[in-house]
C-alpha positions as CSV (number, residue, x, y, z in Angstrom):
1,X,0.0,0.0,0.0
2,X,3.0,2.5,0.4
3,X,4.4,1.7,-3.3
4,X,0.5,3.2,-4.0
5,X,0.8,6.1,-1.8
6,X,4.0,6.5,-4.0
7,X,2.9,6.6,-6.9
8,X,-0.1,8.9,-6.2
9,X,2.1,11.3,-4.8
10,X,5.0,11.5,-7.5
11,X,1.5,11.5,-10.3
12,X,0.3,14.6,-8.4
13,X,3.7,16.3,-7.9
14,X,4.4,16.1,-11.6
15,X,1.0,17.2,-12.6
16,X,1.4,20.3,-10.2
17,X,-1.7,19.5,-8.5
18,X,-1.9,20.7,-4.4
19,X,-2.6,17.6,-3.1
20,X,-2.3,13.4,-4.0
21,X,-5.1,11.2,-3.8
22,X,-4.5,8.4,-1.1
23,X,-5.7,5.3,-1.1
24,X,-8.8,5.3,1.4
25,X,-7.1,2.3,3.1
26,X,-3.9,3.3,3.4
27,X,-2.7,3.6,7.4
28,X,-0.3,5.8,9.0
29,X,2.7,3.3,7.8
30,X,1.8,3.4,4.7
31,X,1.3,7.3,4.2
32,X,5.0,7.5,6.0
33,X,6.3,4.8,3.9
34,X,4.5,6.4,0.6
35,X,6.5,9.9,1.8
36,X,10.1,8.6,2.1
37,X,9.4,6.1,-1.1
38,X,8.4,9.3,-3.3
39,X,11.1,11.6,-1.6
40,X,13.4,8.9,-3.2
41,X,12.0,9.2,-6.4
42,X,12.9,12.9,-6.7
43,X,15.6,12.3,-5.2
44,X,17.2,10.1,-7.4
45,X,15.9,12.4,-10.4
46,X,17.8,15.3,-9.0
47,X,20.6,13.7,-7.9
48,X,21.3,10.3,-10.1
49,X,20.4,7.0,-9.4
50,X,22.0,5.3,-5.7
51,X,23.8,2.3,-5.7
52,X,21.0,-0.5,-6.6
53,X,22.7,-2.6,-3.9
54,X,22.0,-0.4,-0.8
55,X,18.2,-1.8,-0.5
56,X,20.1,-4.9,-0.3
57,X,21.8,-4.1,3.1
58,X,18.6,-2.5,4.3
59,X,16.6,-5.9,4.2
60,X,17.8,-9.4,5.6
61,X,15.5,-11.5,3.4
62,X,18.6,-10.8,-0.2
63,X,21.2,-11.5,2.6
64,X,19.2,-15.1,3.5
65,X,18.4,-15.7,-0.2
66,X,22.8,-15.3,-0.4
67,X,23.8,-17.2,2.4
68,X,20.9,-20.4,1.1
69,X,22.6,-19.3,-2.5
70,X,26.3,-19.6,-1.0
71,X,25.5,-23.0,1.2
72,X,23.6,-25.0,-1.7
73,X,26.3,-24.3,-4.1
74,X,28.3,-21.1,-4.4
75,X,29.6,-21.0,-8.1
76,X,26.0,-22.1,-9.6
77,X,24.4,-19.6,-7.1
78,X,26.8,-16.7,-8.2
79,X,26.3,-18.1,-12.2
80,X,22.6,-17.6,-12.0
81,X,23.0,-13.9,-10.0
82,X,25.3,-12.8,-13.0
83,X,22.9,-14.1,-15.5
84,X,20.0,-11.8,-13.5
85,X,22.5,-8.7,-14.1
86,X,23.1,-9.5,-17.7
87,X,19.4,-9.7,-18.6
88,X,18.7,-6.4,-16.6
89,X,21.7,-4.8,-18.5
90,X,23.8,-4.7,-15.9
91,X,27.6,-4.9,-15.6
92,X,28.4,-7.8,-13.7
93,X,31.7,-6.9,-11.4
94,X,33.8,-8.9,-8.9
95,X,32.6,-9.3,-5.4
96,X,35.4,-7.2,-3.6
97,X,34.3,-4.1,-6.4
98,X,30.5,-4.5,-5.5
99,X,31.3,-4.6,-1.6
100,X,33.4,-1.4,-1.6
101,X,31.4,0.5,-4.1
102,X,28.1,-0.5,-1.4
103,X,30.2,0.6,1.5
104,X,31.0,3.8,0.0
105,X,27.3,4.9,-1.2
106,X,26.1,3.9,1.9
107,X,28.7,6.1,4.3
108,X,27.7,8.6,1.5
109,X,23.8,8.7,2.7
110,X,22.5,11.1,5.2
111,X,20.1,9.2,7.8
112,X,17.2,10.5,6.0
113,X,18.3,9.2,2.6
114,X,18.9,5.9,4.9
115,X,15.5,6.0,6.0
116,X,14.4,6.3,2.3
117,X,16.0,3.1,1.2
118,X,15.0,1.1,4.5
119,X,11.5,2.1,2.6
120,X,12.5,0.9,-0.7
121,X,13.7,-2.1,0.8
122,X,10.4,-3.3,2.7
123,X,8.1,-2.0,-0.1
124,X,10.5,-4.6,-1.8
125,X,10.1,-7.2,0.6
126,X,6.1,-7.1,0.8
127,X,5.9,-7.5,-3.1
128,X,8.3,-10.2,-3.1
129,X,6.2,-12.0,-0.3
130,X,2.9,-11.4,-2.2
């Protein structure tokens, strides 16, 4: 329900209207949620795109799908990861690159940006568990 408060705010920010319609079920979490998730949005217009690996470290459930990845068979679990980045265009880089690059973008963000991408990462979560 956040991802929709999103959206309804980012639609009524770029149309220049005063005020976005919210979902009549949408709590308080979700309006908050809805806030930091749009604020990242604009964000990222104004500012470029953040590290796609920082809603990683903001959510445990990537770091249990890599540690089950890593114990049923490391090389085929880091095969089929790579393949994932080549069909979503991405560059597929060594493990001690991706770690420091991560490290750095995340000392980079202030602890509202942080709270932003702790969004991202449980609006993540609840669509992956849906």
């Amino acid at each position: 329900m956040g991802a929709s408060v999103a959206m309804s705010k980012i639609v009524a920010e770029l149309s220049e209207r005063d005020r976005a319609p919210v979902p009549s079920k949408a709590s308080a979490t979700d309006l908050r949620t809805g806030d930091q998730l749009a604020a990242l949005y604009f964000h990222q217009l104004q500012e470029g795109a953040l590290n796609t690996d920082l809603a990683y470290l903001a959510s445990a459930r990537p770091w249990l799908k890599i540690l089950s990845g890593g114990l049923a068979g490391w090389t085929r679990y880091r095969a089929s990861m790579q393949e994932s980045e080549r069909v979503n265009g991405e560059m597929s880089r060594p493990l001690s690159s991706r770690l420091w690059s991560v490290v750095k973008a995340a000392a980079a963000l202030s602890p509202s940006h942080w709270q932003m991408v702790r969004s991202l990462a449980r609006a993540k979560d609840q669509v992956s568990r849906n």
